[in-house]
LUMKE-71949 format. One record per residue (C-alpha): residue in one letter; residue number from 1; x, y, z. Coordinates in pm, 1 decimal, m for minus. Layout:
<sezas>
<seza res="A" n="NUM" east="X" north="Y" up="Z"/>
...
</sezas>
This chain:
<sezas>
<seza res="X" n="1" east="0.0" north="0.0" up="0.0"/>
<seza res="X" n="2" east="148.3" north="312.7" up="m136.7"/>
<seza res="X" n="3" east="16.5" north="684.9" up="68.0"/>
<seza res="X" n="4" east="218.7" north="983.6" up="104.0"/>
<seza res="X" n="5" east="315.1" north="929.2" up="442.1"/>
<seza res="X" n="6" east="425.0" north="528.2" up="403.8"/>
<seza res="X" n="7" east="467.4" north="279.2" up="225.1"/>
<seza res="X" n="8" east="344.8" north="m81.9" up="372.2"/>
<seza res="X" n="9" east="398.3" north="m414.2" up="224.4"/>
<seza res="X" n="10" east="257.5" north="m772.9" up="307.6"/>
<seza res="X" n="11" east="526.0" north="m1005.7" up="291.1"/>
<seza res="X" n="12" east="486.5" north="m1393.4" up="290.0"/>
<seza res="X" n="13" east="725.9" north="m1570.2" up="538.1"/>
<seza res="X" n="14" east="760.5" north="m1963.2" up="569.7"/>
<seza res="X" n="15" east="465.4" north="m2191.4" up="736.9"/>
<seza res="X" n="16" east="201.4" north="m1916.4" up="559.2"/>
<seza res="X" n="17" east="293.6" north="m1681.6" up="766.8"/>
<seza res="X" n="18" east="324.7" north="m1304.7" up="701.5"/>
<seza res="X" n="19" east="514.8" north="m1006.0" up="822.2"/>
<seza res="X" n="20" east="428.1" north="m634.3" up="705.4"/>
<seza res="X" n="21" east="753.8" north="m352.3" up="610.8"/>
<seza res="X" n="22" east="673.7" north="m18.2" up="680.2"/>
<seza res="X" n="23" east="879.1" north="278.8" up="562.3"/>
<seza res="X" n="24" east="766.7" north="607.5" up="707.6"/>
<seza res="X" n="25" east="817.2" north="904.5" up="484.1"/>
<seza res="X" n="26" east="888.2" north="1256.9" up="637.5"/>
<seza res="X" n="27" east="554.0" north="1349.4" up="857.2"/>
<seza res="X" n="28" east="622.0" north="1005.6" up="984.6"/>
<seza res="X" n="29" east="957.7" north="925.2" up="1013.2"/>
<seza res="X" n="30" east="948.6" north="902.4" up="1383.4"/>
<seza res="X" n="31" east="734.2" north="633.9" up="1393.2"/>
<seza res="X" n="32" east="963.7" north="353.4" up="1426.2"/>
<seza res="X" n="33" east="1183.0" north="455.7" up="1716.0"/>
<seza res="X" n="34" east="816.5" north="534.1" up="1882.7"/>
<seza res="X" n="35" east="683.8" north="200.4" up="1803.1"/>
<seza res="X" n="36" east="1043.7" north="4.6" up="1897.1"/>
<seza res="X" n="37" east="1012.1" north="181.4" up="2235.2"/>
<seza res="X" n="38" east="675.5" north="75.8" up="2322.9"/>
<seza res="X" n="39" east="639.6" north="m270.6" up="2201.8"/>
<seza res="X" n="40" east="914.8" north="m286.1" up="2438.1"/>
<seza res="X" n="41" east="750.9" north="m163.2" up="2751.1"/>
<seza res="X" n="42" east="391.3" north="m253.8" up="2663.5"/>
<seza res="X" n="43" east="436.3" north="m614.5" up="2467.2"/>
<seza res="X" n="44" east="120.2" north="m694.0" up="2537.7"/>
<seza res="X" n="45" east="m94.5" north="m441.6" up="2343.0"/>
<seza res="X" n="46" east="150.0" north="m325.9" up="2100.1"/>
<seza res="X" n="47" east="210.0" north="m494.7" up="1789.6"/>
<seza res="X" n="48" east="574.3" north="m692.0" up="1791.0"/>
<seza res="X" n="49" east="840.6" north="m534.0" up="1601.3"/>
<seza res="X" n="50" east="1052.4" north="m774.8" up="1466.3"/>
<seza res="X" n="51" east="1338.5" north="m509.5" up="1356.1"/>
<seza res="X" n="52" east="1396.4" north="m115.4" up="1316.3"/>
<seza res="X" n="53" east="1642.6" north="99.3" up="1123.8"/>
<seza res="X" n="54" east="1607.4" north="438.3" up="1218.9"/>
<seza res="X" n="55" east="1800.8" north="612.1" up="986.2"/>
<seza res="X" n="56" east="1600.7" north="497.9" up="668.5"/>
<seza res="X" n="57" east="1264.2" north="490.7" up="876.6"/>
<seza res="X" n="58" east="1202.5" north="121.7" up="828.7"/>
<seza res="X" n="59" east="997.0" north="m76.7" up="1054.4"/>
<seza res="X" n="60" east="923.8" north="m449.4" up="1066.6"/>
<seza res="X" n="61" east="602.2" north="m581.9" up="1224.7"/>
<seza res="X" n="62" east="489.6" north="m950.4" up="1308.8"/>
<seza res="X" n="63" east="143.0" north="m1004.5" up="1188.9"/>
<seza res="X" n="64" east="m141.0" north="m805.7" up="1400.7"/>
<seza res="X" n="65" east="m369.4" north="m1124.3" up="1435.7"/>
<seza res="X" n="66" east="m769.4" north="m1102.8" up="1347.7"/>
<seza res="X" n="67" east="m853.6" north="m702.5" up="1212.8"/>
<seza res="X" n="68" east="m1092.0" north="m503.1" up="1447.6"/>
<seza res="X" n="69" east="m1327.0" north="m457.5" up="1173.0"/>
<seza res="X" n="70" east="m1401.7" north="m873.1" up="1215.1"/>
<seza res="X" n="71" east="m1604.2" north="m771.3" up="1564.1"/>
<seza res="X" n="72" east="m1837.9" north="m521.8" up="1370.8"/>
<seza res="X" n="73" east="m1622.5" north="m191.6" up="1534.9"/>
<seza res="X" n="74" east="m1851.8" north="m274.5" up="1834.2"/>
<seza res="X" n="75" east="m1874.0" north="1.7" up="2090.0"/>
<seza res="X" n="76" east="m1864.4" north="m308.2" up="2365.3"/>
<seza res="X" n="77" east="m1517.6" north="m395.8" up="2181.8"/>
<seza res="X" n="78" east="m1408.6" north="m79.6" up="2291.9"/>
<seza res="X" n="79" east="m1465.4" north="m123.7" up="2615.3"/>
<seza res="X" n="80" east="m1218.1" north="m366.1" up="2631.5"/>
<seza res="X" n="81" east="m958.2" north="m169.5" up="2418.7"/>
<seza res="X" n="82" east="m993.3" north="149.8" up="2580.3"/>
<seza res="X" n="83" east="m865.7" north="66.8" up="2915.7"/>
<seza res="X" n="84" east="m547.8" north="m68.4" up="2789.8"/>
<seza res="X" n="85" east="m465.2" north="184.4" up="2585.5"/>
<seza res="X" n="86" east="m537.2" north="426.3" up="2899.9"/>
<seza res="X" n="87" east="m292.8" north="193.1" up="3113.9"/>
<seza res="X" n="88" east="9.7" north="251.8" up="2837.6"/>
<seza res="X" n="89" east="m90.3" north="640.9" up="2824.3"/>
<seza res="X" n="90" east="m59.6" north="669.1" up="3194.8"/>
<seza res="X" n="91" east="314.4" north="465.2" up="3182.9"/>
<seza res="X" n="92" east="444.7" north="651.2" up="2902.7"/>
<seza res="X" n="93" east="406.7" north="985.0" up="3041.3"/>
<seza res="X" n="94" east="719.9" north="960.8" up="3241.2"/>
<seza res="X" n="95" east="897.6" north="906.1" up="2877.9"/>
<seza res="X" n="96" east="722.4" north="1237.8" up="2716.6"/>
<seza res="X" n="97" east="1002.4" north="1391.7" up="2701.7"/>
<seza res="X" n="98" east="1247.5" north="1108.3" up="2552.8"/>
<seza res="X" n="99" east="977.1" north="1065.3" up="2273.7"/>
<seza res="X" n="100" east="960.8" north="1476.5" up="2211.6"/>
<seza res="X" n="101" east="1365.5" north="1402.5" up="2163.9"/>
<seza res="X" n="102" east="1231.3" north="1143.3" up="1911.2"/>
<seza res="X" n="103" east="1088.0" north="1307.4" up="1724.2"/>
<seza res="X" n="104" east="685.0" north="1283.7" up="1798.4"/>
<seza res="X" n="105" east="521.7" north="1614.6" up="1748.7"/>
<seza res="X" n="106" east="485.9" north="1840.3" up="2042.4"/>
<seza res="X" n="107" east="118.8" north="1900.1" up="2067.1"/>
<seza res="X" n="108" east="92.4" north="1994.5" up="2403.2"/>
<seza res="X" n="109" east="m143.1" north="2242.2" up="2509.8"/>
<seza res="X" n="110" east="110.7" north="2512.4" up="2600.1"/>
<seza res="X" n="111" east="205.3" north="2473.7" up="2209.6"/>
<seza res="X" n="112" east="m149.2" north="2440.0" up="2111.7"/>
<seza res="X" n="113" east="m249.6" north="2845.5" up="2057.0"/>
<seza res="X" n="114" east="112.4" north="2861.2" up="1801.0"/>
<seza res="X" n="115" east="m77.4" north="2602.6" up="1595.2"/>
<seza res="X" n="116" east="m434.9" north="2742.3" up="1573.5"/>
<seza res="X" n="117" east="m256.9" north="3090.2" up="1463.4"/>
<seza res="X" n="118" east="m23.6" north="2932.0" up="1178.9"/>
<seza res="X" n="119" east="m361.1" north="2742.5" up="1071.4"/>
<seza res="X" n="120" east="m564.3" north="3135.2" up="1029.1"/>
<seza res="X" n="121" east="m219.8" north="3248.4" up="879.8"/>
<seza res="X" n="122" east="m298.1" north="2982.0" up="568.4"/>
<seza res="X" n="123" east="m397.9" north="3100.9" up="217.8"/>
<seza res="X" n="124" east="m448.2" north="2741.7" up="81.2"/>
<seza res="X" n="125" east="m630.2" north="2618.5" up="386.6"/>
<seza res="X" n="126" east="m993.4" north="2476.0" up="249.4"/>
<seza res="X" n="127" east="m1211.1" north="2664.9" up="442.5"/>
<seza res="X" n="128" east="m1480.1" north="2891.2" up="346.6"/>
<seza res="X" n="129" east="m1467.2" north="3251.9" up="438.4"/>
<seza res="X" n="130" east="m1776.0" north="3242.2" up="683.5"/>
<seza res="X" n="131" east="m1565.6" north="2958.5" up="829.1"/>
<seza res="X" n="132" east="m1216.7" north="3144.9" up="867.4"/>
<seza res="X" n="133" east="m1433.5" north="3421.2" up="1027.3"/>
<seza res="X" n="134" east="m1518.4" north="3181.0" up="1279.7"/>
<seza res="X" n="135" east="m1233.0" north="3037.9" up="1411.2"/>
<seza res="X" n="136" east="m1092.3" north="3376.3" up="1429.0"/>
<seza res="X" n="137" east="m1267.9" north="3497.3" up="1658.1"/>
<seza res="X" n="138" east="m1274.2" north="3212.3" up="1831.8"/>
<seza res="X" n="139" east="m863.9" north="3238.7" up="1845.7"/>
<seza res="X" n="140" east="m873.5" north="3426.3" up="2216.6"/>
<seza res="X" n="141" east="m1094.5" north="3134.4" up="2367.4"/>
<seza res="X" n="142" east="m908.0" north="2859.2" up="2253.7"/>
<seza res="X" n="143" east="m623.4" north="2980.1" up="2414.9"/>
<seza res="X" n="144" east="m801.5" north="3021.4" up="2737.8"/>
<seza res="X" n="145" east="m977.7" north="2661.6" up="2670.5"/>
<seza res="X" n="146" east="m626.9" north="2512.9" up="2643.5"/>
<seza res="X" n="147" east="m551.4" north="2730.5" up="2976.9"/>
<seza res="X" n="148" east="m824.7" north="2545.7" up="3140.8"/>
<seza res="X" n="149" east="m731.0" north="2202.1" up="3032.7"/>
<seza res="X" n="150" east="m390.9" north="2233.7" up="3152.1"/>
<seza res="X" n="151" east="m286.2" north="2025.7" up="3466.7"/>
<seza res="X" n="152" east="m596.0" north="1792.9" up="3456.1"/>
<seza res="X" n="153" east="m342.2" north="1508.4" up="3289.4"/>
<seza res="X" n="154" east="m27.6" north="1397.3" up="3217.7"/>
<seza res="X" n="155" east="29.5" north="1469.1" up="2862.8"/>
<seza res="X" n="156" east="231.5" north="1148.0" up="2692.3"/>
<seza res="X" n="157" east="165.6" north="946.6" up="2360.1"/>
<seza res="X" n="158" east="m168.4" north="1052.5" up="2226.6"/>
<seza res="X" n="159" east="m217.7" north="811.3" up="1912.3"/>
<seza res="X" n="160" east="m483.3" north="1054.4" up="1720.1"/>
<seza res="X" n="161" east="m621.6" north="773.0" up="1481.8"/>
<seza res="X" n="162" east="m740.6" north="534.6" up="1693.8"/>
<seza res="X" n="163" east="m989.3" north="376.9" up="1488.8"/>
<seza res="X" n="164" east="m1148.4" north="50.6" up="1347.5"/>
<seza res="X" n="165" east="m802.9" north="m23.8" up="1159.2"/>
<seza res="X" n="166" east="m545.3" north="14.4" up="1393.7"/>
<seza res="X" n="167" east="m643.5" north="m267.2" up="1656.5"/>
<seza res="X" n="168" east="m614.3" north="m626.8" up="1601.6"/>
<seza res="X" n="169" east="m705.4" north="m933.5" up="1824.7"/>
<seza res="X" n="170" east="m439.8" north="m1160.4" up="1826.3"/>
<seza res="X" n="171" east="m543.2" north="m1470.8" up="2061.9"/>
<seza res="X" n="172" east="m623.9" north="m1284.5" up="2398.4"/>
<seza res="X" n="173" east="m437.4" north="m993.8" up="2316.7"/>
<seza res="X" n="174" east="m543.5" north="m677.9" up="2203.2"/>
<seza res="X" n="175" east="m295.3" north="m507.8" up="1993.7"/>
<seza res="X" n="176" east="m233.4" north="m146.6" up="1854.2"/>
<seza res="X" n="177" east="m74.9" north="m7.9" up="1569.0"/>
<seza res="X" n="178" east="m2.0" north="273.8" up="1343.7"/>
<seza res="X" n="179" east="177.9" north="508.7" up="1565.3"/>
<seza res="X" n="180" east="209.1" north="756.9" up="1252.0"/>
<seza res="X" n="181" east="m21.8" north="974.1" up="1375.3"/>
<seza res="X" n="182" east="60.4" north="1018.0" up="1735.9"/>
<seza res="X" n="183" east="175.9" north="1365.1" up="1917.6"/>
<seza res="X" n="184" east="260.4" north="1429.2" up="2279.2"/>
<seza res="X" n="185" east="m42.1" north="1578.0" up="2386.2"/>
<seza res="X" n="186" east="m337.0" north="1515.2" up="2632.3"/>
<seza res="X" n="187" east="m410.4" north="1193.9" up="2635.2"/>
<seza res="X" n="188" east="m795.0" north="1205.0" up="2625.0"/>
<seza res="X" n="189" east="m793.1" north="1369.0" up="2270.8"/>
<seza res="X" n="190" east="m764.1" north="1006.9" up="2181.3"/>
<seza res="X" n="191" east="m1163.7" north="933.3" up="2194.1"/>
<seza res="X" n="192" east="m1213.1" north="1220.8" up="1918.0"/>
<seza res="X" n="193" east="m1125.3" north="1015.3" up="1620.2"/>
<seza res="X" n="194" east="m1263.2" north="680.5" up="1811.6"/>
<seza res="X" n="195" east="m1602.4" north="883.8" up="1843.6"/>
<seza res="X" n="196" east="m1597.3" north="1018.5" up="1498.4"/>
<seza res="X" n="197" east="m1530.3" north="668.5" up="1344.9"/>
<seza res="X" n="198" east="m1797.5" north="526.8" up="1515.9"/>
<seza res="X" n="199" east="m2040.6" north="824.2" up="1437.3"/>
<seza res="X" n="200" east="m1960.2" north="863.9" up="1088.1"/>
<seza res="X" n="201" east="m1818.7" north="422.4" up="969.9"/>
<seza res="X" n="202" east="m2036.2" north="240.4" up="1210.1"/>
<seza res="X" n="203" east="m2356.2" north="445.0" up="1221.5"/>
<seza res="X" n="204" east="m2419.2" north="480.4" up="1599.6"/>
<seza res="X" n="205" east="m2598.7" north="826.2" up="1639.3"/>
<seza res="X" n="206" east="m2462.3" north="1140.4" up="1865.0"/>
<seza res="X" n="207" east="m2629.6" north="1121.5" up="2203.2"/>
<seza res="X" n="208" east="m2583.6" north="711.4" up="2217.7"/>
<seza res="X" n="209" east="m2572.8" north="575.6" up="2527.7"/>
<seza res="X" n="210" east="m2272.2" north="376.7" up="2381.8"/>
<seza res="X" n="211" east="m2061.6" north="723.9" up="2431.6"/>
<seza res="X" n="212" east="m2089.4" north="758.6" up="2760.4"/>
<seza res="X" n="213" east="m1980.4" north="396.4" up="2846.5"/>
<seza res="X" n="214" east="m1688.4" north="369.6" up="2633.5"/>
<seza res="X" n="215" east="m1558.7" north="719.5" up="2796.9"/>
<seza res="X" n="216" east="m1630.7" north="579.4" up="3158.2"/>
<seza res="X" n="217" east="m1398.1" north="259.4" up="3058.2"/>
<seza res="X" n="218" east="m1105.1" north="510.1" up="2924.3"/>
<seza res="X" n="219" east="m1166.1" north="751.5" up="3187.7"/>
<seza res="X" n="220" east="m1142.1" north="493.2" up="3495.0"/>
<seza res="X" n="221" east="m806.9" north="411.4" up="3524.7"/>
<seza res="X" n="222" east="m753.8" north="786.5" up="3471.4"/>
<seza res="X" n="223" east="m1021.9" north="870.4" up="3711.2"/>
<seza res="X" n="224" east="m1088.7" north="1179.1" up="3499.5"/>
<seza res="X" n="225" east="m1413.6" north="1389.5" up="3537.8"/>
<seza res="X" n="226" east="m1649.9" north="1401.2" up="3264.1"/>
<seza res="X" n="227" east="m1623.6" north="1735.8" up="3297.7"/>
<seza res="X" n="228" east="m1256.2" north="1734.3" up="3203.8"/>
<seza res="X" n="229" east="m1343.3" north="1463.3" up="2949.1"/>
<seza res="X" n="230" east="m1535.7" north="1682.4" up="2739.5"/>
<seza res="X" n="231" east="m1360.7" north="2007.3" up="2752.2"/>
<seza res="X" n="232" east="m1088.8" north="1760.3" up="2613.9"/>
<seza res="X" n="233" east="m1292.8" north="1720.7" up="2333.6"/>
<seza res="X" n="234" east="m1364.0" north="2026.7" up="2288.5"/>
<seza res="X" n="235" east="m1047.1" north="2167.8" up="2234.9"/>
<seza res="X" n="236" east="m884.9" north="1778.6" up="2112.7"/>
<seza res="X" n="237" east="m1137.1" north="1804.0" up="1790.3"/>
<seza res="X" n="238" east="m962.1" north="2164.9" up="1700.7"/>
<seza res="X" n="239" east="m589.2" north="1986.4" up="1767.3"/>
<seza res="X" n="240" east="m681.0" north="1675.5" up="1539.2"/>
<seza res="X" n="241" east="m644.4" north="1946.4" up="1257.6"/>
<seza res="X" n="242" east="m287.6" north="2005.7" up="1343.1"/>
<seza res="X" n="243" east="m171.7" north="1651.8" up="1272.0"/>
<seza res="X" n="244" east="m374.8" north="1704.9" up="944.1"/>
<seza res="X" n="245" east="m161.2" north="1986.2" up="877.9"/>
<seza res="X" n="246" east="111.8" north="1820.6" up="956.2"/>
<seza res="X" n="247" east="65.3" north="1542.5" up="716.7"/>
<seza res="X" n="248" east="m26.0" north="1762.0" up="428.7"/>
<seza res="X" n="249" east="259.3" north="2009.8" up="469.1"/>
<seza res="X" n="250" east="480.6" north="1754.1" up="385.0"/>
<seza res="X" n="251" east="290.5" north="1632.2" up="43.8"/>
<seza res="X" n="252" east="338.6" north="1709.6" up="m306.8"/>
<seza res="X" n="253" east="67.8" north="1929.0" up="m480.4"/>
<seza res="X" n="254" east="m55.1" north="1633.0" up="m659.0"/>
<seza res="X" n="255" east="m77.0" north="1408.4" up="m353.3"/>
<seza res="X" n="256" east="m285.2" north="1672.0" up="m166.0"/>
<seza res="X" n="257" east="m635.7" north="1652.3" up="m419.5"/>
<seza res="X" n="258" east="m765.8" north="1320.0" up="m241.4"/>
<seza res="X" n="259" east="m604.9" north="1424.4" up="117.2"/>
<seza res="X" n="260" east="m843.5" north="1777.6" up="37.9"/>
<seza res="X" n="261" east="m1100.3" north="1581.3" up="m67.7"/>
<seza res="X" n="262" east="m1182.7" north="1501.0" up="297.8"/>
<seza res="X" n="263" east="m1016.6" north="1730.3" up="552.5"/>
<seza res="X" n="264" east="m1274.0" north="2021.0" up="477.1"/>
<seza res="X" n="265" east="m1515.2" north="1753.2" up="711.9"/>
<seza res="X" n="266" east="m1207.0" north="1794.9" up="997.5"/>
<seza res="X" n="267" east="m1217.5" north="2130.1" up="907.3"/>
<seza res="X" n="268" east="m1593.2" north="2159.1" up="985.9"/>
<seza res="X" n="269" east="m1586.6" north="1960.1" up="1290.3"/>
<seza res="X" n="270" east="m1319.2" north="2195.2" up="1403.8"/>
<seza res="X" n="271" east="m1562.0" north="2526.3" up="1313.4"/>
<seza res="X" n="272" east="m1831.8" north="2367.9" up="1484.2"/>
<seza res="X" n="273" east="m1672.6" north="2403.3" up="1837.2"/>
<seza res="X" n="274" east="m1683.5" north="2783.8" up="1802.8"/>
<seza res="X" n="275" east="m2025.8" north="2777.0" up="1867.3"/>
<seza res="X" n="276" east="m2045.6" north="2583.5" up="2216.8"/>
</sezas>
């Protein structure tokens, strides 16, 4: 599978078994130092790396085991996903600074009002003027928002594409993959693209009691405040368009019509917090 950010191939080993290369272009190139160094403190939840070379960004992965998508992208799976990823959250944020040395994007919230003021300094951003409008004047409150959220978590790895096909059962195990995405950042901006998968791919309508129990599971071995949960979301939907940014900054012009074709919908969801 060829994108602008990797390049992943399936490759038959002996006994019919597989492994899976990755090489991470540029917005990714962290990724395998970030992957080595969790598989090796979480090898229970994070798919095993077989091998990494740094230096050319390659990254060799045993096989994942059965795809998410099998289960139906149940909101009871995610019950039992969601406090495990929590768990490896909560451990890594004593290493949030080796992984910031790594190379993984520093979205913390003290960095987040730099970011929402390069995204209004954009001429080629697709957005709409009524839309621009909008998120500049919401420019002061984010700030403050971010002000609020500060201090209610540890920020550490925040994986920002948690989704339907990035977790794989694998006998008991419940493993997690495709790092490329993460930042350092507050960990329960996680659940916004969870939530918006699961909204938009599997159908279950805003205001589902399904919601509220997959962010009780996350949010207990946290033992966050719903309160805190959704200001997180709040201000987490806005972030998700950094890594966006990220991403397409480092494209060609030609690679960036599909990429365009959806992040006007990020874009939206983004515009759509200035009016709460």
């Amino acid at each position: 599978m060829e994108r602008p950010w990797s390049t992943v191939l399936r490759v038959p080993v002996e006994d019919g078994e597989v492994v899976w290369f990755k090489h991470c272009k540029t917005a990714q190139a962290f990724e395998p130092r970030l992957t080595s160094a969790l598989y090796s403190r979480w090898p229970d939840r994070v798919v095993r790396v077989l091998a990494v070379d740094e230096e050319r960004c390659w990254l060799l992965l045993a096989d994942g085991g059965t795809p998410f998508g099998a289960f139906g992208n149940s909101p009871e799976a995610w019950e039992a996903v969601l406090p495990l990823y929590a768990e490896l959250q909560m451990g890594e944020v004593a290493h949030a600074d080796e992984h910031l040395t790594g190379g993984v994007p520093d979205l913390r919230l003290a960095a987040l009002p730099a970011h929402y003021a390069d995204m209004l300094a954009r001429s080629d951003v697709p957005l709409e003027p009524e839309q621009r409008g909008r998120l500049r004047r919401f420019e002061p409150r984010f700030a403050e928002l971010c002000a609020e959220l500060a201090g209610t978590a540890g920020e550490t790895v925040q994986h920002d594409d948690l989704h339907i096909g990035n977790v794989y059962a694998d006998g008991d195990a419940l493993r997690i993959l495709d790092w490329g995405d993460t930042s350092i950042s507050h960990p329960f901006f996680s659940l916004v693209v969870t939530f918006r998968v699961l909204e938009e791919v599997v159908k279950v309508p805003p205001g589902d009691p399904a919601y509220a129990r997959l962010r009780d599971a996350f949010l207990e071995p946290w033992g966050g405040e719903i309160a805190t949960f959704d200001l997180a979301q709040r201000v987490g939907i806005v972030a998700h368009t950094f890594t966006w940014f990220r991403h397409r900054d480092a494209m060609l012009l030609a690679e960036r019509v599909e990429f365009d074709a959806w992040f006007p919908r990020i874009l939206a969801r983004a515009v759509d917090q200035t009016d709460l």
